[in-house]
DRENZAMAR-351845 format. One record per residue (C-alpha): residue in three letters; x, y, z. Coordinates in nm, 2 decimals. Example, Ala and Ser with C-alpha at 12.3 -4.5 7.8 and 13.67 -1.06 7.14 Angstrom:
BEGIN
ALA 1.23 -0.45 0.78
SER 1.37 -0.11 0.71
***
This chain:
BEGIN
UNK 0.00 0.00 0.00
UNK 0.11 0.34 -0.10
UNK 0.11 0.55 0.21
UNK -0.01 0.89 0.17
UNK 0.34 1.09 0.33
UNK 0.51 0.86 0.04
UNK 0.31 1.07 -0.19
UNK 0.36 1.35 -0.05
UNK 0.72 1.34 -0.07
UNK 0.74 1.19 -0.41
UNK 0.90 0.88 -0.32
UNK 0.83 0.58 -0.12
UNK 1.08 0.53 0.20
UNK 1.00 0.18 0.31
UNK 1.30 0.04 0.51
UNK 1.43 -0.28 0.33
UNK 1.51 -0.57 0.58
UNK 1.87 -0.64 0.63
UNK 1.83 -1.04 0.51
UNK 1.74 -0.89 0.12
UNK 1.94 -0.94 -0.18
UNK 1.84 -0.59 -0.34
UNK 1.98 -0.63 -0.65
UNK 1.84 -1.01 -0.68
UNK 1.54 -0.87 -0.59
UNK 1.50 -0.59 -0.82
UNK 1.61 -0.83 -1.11
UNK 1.37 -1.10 -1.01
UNK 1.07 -0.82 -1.02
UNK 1.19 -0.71 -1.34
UNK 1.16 -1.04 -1.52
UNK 0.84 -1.08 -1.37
UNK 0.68 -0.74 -1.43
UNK 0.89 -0.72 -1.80
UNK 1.05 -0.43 -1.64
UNK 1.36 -0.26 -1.80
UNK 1.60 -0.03 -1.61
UNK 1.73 0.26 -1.76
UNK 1.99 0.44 -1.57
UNK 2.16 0.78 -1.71
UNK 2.60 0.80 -1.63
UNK 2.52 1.08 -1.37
UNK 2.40 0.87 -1.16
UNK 2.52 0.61 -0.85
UNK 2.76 0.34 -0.95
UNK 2.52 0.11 -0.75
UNK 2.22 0.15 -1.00
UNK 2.43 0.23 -1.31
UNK 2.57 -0.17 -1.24
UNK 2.28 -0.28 -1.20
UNK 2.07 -0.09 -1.52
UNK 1.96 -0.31 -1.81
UNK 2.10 0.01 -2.01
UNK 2.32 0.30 -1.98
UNK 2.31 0.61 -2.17
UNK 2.32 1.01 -2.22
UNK 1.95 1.15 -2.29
UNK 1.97 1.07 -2.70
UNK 2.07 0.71 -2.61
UNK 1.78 0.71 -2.37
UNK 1.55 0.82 -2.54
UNK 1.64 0.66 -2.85
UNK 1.62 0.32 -2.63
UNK 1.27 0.42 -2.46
UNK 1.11 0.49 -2.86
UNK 1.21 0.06 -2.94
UNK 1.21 -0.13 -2.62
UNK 0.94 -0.34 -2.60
UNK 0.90 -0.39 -2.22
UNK 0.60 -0.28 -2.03
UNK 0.80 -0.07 -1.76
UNK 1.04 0.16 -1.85
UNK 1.22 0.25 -1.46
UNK 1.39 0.56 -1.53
UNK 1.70 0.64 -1.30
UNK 1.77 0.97 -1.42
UNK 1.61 1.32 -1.36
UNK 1.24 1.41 -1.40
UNK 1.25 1.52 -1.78
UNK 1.40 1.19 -1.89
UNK 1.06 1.03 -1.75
UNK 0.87 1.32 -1.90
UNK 1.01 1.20 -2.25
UNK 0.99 0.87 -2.22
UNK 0.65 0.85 -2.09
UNK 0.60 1.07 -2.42
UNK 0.74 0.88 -2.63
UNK 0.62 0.58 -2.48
UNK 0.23 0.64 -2.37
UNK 0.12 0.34 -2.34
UNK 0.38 0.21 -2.09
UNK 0.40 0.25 -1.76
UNK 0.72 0.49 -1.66
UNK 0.88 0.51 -1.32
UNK 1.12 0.75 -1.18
UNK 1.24 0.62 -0.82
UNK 1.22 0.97 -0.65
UNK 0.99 1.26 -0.86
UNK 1.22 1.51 -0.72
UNK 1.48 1.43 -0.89
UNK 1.42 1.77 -1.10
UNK 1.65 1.95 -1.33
UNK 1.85 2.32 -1.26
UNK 1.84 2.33 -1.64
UNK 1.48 2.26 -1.68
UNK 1.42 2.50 -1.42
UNK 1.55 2.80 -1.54
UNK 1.35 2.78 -1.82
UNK 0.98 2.85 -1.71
UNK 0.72 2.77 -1.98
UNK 0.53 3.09 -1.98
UNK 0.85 3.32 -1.96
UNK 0.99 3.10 -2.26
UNK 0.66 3.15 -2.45
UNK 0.66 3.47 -2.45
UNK 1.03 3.52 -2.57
UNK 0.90 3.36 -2.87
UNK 0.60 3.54 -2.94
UNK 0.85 3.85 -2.92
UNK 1.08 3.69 -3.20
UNK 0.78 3.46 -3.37
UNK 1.03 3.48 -3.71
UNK 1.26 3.22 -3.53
UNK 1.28 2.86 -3.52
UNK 1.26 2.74 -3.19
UNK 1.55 2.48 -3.12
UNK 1.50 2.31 -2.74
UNK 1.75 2.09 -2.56
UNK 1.61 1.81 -2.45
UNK 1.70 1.92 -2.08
UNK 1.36 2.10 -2.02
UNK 0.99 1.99 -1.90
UNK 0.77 1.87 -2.13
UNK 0.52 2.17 -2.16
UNK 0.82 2.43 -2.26
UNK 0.89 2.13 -2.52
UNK 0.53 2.17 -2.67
UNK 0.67 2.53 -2.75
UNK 0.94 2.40 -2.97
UNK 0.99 2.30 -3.33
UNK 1.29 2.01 -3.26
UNK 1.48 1.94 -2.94
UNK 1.81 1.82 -2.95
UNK 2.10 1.67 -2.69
UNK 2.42 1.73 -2.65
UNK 2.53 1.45 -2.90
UNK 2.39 1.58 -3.16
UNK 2.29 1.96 -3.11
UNK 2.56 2.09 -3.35
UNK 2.47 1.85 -3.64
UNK 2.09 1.94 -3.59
UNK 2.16 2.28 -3.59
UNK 2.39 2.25 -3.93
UNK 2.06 2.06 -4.13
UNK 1.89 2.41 -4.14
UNK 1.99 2.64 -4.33
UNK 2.24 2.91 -4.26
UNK 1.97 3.25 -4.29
UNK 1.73 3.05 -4.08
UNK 1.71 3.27 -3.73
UNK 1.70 3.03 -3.46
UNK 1.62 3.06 -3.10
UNK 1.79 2.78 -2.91
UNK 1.70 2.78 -2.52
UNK 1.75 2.70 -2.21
UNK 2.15 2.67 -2.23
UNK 2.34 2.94 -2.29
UNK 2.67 2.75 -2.28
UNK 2.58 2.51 -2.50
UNK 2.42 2.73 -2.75
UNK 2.73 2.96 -2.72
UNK 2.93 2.64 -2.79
UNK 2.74 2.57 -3.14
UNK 2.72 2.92 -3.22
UNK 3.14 2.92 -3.23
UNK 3.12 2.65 -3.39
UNK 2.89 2.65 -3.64
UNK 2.92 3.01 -3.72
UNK 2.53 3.07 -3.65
UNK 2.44 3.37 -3.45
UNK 2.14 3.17 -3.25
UNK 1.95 3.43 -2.98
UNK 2.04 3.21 -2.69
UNK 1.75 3.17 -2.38
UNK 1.98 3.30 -2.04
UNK 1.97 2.90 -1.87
UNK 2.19 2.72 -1.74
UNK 2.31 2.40 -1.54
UNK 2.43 2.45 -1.21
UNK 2.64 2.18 -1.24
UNK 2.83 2.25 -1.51
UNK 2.85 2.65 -1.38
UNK 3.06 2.50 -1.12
UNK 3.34 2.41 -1.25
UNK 3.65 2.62 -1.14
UNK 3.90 2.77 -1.39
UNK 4.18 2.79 -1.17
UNK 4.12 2.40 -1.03
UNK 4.13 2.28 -1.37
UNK 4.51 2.51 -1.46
UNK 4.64 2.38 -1.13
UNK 4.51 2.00 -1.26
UNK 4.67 2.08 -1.53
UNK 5.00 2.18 -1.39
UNK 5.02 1.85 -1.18
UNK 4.94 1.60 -1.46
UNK 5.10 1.78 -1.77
UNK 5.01 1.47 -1.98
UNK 4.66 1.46 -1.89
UNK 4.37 1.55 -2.18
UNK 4.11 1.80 -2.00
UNK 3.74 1.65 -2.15
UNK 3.47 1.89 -2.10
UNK 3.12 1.89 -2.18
UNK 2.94 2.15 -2.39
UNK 2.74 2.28 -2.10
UNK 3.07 2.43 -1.92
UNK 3.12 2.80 -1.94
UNK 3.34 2.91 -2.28
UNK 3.61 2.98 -1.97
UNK 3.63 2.61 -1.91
UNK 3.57 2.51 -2.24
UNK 3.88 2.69 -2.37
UNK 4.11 2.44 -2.16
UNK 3.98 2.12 -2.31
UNK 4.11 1.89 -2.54
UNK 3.79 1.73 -2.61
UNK 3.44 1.91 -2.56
UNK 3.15 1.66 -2.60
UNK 2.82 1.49 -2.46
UNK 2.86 1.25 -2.18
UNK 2.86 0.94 -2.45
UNK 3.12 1.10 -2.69
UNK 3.40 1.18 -2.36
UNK 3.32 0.83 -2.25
UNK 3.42 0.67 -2.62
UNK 3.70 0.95 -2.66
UNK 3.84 0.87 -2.33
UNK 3.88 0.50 -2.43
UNK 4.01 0.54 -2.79
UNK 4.26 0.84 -2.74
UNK 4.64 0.72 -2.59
UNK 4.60 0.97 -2.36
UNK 4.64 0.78 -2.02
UNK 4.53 1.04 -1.79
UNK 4.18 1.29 -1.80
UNK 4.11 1.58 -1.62
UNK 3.68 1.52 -1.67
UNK 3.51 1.83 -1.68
UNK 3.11 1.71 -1.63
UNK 2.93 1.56 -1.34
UNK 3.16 1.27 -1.17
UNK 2.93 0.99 -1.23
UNK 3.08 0.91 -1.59
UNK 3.40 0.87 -1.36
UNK 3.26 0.51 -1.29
UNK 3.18 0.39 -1.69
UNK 3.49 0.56 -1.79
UNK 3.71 0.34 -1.53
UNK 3.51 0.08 -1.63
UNK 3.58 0.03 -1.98
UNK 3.93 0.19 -1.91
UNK 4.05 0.02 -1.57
UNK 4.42 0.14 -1.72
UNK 4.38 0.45 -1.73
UNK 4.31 0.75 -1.47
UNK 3.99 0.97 -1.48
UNK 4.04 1.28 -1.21
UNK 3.74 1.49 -1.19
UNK 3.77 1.83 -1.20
UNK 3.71 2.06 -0.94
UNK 3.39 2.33 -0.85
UNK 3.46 2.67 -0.76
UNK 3.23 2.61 -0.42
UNK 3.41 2.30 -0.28
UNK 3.78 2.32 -0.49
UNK 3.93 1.99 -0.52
UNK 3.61 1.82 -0.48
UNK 3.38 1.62 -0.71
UNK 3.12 1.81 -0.88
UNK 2.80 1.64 -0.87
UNK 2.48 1.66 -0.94
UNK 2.20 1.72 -0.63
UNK 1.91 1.55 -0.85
UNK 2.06 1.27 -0.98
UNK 2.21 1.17 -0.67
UNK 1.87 1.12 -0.55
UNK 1.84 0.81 -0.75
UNK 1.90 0.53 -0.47
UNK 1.91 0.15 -0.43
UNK 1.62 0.20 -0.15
UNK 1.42 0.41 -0.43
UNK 1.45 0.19 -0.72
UNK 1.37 -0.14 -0.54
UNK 1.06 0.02 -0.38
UNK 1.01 0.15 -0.67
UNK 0.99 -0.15 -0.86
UNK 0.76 -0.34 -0.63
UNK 0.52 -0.08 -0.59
UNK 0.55 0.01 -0.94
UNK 0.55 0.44 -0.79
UNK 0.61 0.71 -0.87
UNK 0.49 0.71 -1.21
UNK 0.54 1.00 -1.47
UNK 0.20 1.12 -1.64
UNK 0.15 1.38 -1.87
UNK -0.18 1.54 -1.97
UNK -0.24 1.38 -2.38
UNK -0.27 1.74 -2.53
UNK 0.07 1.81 -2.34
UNK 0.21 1.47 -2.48
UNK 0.03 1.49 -2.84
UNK 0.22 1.87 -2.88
UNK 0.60 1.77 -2.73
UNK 0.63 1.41 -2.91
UNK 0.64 1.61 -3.24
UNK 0.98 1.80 -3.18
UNK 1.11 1.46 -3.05
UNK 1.03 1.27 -3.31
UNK 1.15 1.52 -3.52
UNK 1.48 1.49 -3.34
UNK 1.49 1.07 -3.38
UNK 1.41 1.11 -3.75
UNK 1.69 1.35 -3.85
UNK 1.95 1.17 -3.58
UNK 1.84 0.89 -3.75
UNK 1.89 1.01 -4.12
UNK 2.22 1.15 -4.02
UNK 2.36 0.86 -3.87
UNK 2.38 0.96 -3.52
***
């Protein structure tokens, strides 16, 4: 039984006894409810493990639009249930703890976004996939991180875009594609909080190291790195490069994949400018739990719903995204 303070808090807290083999557990519940876990590299190295896949948002997603399982258990932040449950509307969708939110997503209201539009309704209205499901209804395609630039690129170069709610990451493409986008004022708090001076001084002590940052950083950080790239293309550039040493410049939980698949090589995180010296995580993500995701599962709570007219509007710029990722090979 669902108590009612589990709702209230968004997530259900039932003490798991001591004699339980969690992780047998939740893969025994999976079989039998044809569950799959999805797990994004932010989070715990605990649930990553133990996640029937692992991805950044495109990979997600692009797994969430084919799998053919009735439960999609999302262990990631609320968006990433917001699109699969869009993508997906006739499965169930779980995220172990709904406030597991997004600083990104946040800082992009959908009323305040709207009307920036209406005040430059010439533009095409580009959204990163980072943002709630109604500001998505506003858009024309989202994109991620993997494949924002090449997105971008398939219009054509007079076309005047509006790309929101990053800043950094649409001041990334912008230098890179040569566009002159009118970029929303968003940002992730994360990726804000990496420090400049950490990341010299990192520098300085491992003089062979490679400094990977992700798109998201400020252009400050982003002018140290040898590689800038979504969370799935640092992961594969960390494992084919020679390099054997990476500053990583995004939230530590890619640490764990990139060890993984590199157990020769070293993967030092980079700094914040709050805590210097120490791991930069993410608040959200890091709500994701063991606890949460085996209550989760047996309970089959918290569920992501969104309102059909909500759902009917955002699938379009998501699909839209799939099809031309798709055509382009990404």
């Amino acid at each position: 039984m669902i108590e009612k303070e589990w709702i209230e808090q968004g997530f259900i807290d039932e003490p798991i006894s001591v004699n339980t083999d969690v992780k047998a557990e939740i893969k025994r519940m999976c079989k039998e409810k044809n569950a799959v876990i999805m797990a994004h590299y932010y989070t715990y190295p605990k649930v990553q493990d133990l996640a029937d896949f692992v991805g950044d948002s495109l990979a997600l997603a692009q797994k969430a639009a084919n799998t053919d399982a009735d439960i999609i258990v999302m262990c990631g932040v609320h968006f990433m249930g917001e699109t699969n449950k869009i993508l997906c509307p006739d499965k169930t969708i779980l995220v172990p703890d709904l406030n597991a939110s997004c600083s990104l997503a946040e800082s992009c209201p959908t009323d305040s976004f709207e009307q920036f539009i209406k005040d430059h309704s010439d533009h095409t209205v580009i959204s990163y996939v980072n943002t709630t499901a109604a500001t998505k209804t506003l858009s024309d395609i989202v994109v991620t991180s993997s494949n924002a630039c090449q997105i971008v690129e398939s219009f054509p170069k007079d076309t005047k875009i509006i790309f929101g709610p990053d800043k950094n990451l649409g001041g990334y493409i912008n230098r890179i594609t040569g566009r002159n986008m009118l970029l929303w004022d968003g940002a992730c708090h994360v990726h804000e909080r990496f420090s400049v001076e950490g990341i010299k001084q990192l520098k300085q002590q491992y003089p062979n190291a490679k400094v990977l940052a992700h798109p998201e950083c400020t252009s400050q950080v982003a002018e140290l790195a040898d590689k800038i790239g979504s969370t799935a293309a640092l992961l594969k550039f960390s494992i084919n490069d020679k390099a054997q040493e990476f500053v990583v410049v995004t939230e530590a939980g890619i640490l764990h994949e990139m060890q993984r698949q590199a157990p020769q090589k070293t993967f030092i995180p980079a700094p914040s400018i709050e805590e210097p010296y120490a791991c930069n995580e993410c608040n959200h993500m890091k709500l994701i739990t063991m606890r949460k995701l085996y209550n989760c599962i047996k309970y089959e709570w918290p569920t992501i719903e969104i309102r059909s007219e909500i759902a009917e509007k955002a699938v379009r710029p998501i699909n839209r995204m799939l099809e031309i990722s798709k055509k382009l090979g990404l």
